[in-house]
C-alpha positions as CSV (number, residue, x, y, z in Angstrom):
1,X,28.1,10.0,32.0
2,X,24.8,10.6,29.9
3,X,24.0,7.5,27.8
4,X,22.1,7.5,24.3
5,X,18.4,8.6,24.2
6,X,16.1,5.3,23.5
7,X,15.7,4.5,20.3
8,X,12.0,5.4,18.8
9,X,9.9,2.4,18.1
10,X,9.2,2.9,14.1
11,X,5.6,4.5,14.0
12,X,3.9,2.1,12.0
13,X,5.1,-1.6,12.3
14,X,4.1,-5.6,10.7
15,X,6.0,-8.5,12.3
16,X,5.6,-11.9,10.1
17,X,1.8,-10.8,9.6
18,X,-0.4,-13.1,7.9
19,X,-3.9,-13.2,6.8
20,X,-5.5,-16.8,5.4
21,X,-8.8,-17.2,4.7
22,X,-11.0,-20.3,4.4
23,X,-12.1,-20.4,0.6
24,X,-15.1,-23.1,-0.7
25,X,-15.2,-24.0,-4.1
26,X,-18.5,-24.5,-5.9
27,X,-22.0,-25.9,-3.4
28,X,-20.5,-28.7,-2.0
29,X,-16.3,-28.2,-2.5
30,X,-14.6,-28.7,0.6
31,X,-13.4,-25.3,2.1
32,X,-9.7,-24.4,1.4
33,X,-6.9,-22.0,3.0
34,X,-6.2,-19.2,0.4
35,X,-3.2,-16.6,2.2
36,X,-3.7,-13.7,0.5
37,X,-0.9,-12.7,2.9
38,X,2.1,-14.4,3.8
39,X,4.9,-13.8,6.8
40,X,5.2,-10.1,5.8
41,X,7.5,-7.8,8.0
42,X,7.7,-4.3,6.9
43,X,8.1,-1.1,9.2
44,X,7.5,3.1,8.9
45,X,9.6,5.8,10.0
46,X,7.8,9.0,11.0
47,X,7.2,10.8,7.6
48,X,8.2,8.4,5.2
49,X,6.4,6.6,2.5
50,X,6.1,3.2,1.3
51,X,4.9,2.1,-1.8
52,X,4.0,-1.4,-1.6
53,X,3.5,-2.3,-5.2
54,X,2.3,-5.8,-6.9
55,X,-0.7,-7.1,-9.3
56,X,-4.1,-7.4,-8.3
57,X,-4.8,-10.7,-6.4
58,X,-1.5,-10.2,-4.3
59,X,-2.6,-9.3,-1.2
60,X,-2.0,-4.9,-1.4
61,X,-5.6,-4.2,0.5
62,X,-6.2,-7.3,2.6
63,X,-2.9,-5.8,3.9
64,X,-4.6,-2.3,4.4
65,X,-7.3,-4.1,5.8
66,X,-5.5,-5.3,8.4
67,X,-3.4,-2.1,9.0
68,X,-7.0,-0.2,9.5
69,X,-7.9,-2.3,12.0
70,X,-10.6,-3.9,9.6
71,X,-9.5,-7.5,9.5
72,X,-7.2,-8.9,12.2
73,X,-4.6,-11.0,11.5
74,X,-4.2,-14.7,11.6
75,X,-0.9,-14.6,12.5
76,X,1.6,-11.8,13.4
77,X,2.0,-8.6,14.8
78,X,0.9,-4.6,13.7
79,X,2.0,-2.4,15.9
80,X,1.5,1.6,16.2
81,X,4.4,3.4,17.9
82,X,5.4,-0.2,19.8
83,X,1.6,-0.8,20.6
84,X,-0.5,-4.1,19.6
85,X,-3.0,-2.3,17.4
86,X,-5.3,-4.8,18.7
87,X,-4.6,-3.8,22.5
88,X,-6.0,-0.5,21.4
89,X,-9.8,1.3,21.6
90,X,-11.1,1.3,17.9
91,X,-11.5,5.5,18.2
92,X,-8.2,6.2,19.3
93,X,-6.9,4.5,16.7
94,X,-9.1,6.1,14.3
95,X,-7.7,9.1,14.9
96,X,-4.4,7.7,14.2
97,X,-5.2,5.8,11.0
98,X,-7.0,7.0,8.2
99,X,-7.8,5.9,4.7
100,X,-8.1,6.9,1.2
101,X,-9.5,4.5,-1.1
102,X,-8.8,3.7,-4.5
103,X,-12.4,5.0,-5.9
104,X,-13.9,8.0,-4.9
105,X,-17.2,7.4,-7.0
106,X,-18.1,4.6,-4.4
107,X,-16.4,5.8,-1.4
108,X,-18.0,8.8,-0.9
109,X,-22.0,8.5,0.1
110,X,-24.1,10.1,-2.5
111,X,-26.6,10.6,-0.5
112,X,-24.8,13.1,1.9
113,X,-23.7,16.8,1.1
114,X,-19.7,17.4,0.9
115,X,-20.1,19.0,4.3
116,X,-21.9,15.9,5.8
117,X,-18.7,13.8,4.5
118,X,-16.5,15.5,5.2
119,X,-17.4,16.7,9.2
120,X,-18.4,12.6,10.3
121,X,-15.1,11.6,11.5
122,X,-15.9,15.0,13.9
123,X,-19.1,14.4,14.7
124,X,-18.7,10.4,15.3
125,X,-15.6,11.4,17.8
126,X,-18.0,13.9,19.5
127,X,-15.5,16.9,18.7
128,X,-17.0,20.5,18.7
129,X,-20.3,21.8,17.8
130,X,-21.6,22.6,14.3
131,X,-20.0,26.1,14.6
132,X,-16.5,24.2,14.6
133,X,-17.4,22.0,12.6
134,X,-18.5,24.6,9.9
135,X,-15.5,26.1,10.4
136,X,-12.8,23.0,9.8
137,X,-14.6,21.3,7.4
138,X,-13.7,25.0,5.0
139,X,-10.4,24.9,6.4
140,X,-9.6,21.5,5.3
141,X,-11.3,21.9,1.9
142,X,-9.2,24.7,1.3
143,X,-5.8,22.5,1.8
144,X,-6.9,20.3,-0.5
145,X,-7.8,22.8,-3.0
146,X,-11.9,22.9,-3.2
147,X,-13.6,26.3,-2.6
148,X,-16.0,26.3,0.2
149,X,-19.0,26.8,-1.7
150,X,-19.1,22.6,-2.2
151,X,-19.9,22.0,1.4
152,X,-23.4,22.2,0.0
153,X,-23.0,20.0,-2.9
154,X,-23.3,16.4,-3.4
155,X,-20.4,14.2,-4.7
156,X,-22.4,13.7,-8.3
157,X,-21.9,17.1,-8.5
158,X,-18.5,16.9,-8.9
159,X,-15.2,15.5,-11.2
160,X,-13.1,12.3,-10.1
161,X,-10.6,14.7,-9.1
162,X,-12.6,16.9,-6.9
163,X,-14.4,13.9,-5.1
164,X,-10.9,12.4,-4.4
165,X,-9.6,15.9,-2.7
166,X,-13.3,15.4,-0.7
167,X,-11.9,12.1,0.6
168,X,-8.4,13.3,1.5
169,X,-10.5,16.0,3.1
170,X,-12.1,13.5,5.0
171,X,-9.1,11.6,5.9
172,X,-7.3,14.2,7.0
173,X,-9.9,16.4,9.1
174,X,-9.1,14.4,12.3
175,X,-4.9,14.8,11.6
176,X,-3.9,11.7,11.7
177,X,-0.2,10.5,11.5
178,X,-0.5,7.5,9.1
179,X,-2.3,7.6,6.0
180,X,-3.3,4.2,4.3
181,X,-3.7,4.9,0.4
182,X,-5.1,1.9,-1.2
183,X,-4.6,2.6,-5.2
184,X,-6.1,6.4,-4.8
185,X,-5.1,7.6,-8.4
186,X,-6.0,4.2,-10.6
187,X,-9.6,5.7,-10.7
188,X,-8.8,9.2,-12.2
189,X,-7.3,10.5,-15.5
190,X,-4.0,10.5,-16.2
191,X,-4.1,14.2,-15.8
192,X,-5.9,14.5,-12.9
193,X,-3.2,11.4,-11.2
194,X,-0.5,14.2,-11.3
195,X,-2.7,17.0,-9.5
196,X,-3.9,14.4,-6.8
197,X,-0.3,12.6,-6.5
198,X,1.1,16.7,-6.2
199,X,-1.5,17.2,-3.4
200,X,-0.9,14.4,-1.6
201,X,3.0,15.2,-1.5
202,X,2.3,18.8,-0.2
203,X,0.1,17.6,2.3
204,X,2.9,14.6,4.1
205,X,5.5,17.5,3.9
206,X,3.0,20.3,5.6
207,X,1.4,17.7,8.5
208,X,4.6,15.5,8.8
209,X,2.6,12.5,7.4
210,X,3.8,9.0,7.0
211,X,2.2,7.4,3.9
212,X,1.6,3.4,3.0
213,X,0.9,4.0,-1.1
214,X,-0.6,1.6,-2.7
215,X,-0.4,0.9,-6.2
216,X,0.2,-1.9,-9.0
217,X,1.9,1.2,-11.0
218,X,5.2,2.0,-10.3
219,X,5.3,4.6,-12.1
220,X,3.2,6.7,-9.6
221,X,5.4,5.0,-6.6
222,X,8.0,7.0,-8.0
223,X,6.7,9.9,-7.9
224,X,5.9,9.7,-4.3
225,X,7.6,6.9,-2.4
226,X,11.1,7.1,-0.5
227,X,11.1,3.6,-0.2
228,X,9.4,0.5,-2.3
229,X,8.1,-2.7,-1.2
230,X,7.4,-5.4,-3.8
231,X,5.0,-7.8,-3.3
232,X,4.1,-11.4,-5.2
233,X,1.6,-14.0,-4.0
234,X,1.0,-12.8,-0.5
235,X,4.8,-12.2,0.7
236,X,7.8,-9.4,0.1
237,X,9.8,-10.4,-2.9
238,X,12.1,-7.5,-2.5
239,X,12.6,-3.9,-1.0
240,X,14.5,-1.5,-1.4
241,X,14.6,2.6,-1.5
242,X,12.9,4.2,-4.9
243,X,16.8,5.3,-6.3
244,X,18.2,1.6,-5.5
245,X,15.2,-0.2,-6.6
246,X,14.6,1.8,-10.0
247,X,18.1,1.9,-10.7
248,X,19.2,-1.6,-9.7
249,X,15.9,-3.8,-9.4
250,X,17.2,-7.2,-8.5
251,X,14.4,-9.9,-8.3
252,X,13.1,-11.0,-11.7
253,X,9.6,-9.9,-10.8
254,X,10.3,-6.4,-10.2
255,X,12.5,-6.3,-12.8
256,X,9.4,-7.7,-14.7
257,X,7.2,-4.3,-13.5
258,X,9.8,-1.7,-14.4
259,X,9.8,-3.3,-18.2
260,X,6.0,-2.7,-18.1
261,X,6.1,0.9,-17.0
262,X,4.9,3.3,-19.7
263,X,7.5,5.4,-21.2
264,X,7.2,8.6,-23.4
265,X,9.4,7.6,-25.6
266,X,7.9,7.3,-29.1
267,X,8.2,4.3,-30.8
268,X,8.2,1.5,-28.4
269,X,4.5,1.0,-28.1
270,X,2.7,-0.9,-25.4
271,X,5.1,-3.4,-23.0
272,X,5.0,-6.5,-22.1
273,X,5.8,-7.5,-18.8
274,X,7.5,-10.9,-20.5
275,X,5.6,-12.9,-18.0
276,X,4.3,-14.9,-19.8
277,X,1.2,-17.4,-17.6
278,X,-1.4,-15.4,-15.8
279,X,-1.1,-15.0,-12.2
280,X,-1.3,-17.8,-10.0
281,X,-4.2,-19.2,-8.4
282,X,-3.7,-17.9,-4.7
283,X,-5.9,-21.5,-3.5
284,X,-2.9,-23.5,-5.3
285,X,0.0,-21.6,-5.3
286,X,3.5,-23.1,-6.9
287,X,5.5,-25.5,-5.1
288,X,9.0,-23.9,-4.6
289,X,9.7,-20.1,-5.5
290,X,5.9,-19.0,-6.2
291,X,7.2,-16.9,-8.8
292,X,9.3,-19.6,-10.5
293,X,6.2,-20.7,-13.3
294,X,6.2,-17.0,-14.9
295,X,10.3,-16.5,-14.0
296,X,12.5,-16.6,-17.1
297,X,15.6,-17.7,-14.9
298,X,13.8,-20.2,-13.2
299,X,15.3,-23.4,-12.7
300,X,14.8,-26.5,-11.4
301,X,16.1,-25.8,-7.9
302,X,13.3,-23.0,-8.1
303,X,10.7,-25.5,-8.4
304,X,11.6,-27.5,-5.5
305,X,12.8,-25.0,-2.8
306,X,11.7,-22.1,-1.7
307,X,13.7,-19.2,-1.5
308,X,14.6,-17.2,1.6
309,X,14.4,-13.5,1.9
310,X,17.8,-12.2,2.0
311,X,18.8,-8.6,3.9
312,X,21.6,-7.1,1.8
313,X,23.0,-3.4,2.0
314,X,20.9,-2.4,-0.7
315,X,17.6,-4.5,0.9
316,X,15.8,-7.6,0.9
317,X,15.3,-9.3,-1.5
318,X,13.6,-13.4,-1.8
319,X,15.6,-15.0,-4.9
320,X,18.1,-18.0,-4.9
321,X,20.4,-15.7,-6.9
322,X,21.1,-13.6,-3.9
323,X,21.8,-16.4,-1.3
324,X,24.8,-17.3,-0.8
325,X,23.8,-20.5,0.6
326,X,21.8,-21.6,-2.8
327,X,22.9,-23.4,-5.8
328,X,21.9,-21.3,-7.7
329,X,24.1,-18.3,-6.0
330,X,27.3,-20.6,-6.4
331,X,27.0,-21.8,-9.9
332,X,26.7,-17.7,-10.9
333,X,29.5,-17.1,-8.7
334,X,32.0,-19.7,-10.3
């Protein structure tokens, strides 16, 4: 009798992370917690991608942070293939875990040739001689589309486009499994966005490359993503994949984001998210739902309780609508 094969651990992993941060207001204000994230569980399957999408202030890149190895959690788990990211040597992980960030006018050094750039991650891992290195840095330029004639040029030499195909150049000259992309369109043209979001599709399908995408657009999640994580303050408000989420968006904030997307349609002009309040002050969030000031079906159960996130066939989601043990949820029902 031959039982099942183990189950794979999923290859990128957050259990109830959090990250808080002690804030001081002003020379002599009294320091104060700020979470900029918040009890956030979210896994990877090999070769996926997750968009995690939300405004600016929500916590998207203290999250990458954290998943780089560049700020450790306060509370919580990240774990790589079942492994305490923190339990592991800074290089090996490195090799792992690369990133592309959101602007490649400051990410690159301007100091240093493409070629430089492009070769550290081999040259700080102490792989090969300047031969190899000569010869992957024009492989890898050529998979991202740059001739090799840049190696010698330096990134003011060069378009928003070509100096963000440098850094997936860079990112992807150790072949690593997971890629961290924090925002790595909102820089570039509109034109150029389709070209880099193209590039970075081929390249997951020809490496087998799990992606975290980052963005506040969710337009450009849906061009890439297979599955959507929403975030709002500092914690998951709802998830779901792209086709269930676009189609069916349940929580009032993501509902919010889709009627802000930019359509083609002529005519409609510029949305509004109908949200009304800027975003909260992370230092004195709501009492309640966090969401409930800005929510247009808020009531007052919202402003006293806090909802709790709710796994359904379709997803999680974290509104009182959707739990059957909230008042809210009953009074819709009858």
């Amino acid at each position: 009798m031959t039982g099942h094969p183990p189950k794979k651990p999923p290859i990128l992993e957050l259990r109830n992370v959090g990250k808080t941060y002690q804030v001081k207001q002003g020379l002599f204000g009294k320091a104060r917690p700020l979470t900029a994230v918040n009890d956030v569980s979210l896994s990877l399957s090999r070769g996926e991608v997750l968009g995690l999408v939300g405004e600016s202030g929500c916590g998207k890149s203290t999250l990458a942070k954290i998943l780089l190895g560049l700020e450790a959690p306060t509370t919580g788990q990240v774990l790589v293939d079942g492994q305490e990211i923190g339990d592991q040597d800074r290089l090996s992980l490195a090799r792992r875990i690369q990133p592309i960030f959101q602007d490649p006018y400051s990410s690159l050094n301007p100091r240093k040739s493409i070629f430089d750039i492009v070769s550290l991650p081999l040259r700080v891992h102490g792989i090969g001689d300047r031969t190899q290195w000569e010869k992957q840095v024009r492989e890898i330029l050529d998979i991202v589309g740059l001739p090799a004639r840049v190696m010698n040029t330096y990134p003011s030499q060069m378009s928003g486009g070509q100096r963000q195909r440098v850094a997936i150049a860079r990112a992807l000259i150790m072949k690593p499994e997971i890629v961290i992309c924090d925002e790595p369109t909102s820089a570039l043209d509109v034109s150029v966005q389709s070209q880099i979001l193209n590039l970075l599709g081929e390249l997951r399908r020809e490496f087998g490359l799990t992606y975290l995408f980052i963005s506040h657009d969710l337009a450009v999640v849906e061009h890439l993503a297979s599955r959507v994580a929403v975030m709002y303050l500092g914690r998951i408000v709802e998830e779901a994949d792209v086709a269930g989420l676009f189609d069916h968006a349940r929580h009032p904030y993501t509902q919010a984001l889709l009627q802000s997307v930019l359509t083609p349609e002529p005519g409609l002009g510029v949305p509004d998210t109908q949200l009304g309040m800027a975003y909260p002050n992370p230092i004195d969030p709501p009492s309640g739902c966090r969401f409930h000031p800005r929510c247009p079906l808020a009531t007052d159960h919202c402003k006293s309780h806090a909802p709790r996130p709710i796994r359904t066939e379709q997803g999680l989601v974290e509104c009182h609508l959707y739990d059957p043990e909230s008042q809210m949820y009953k009074n819709e029902a009858a």
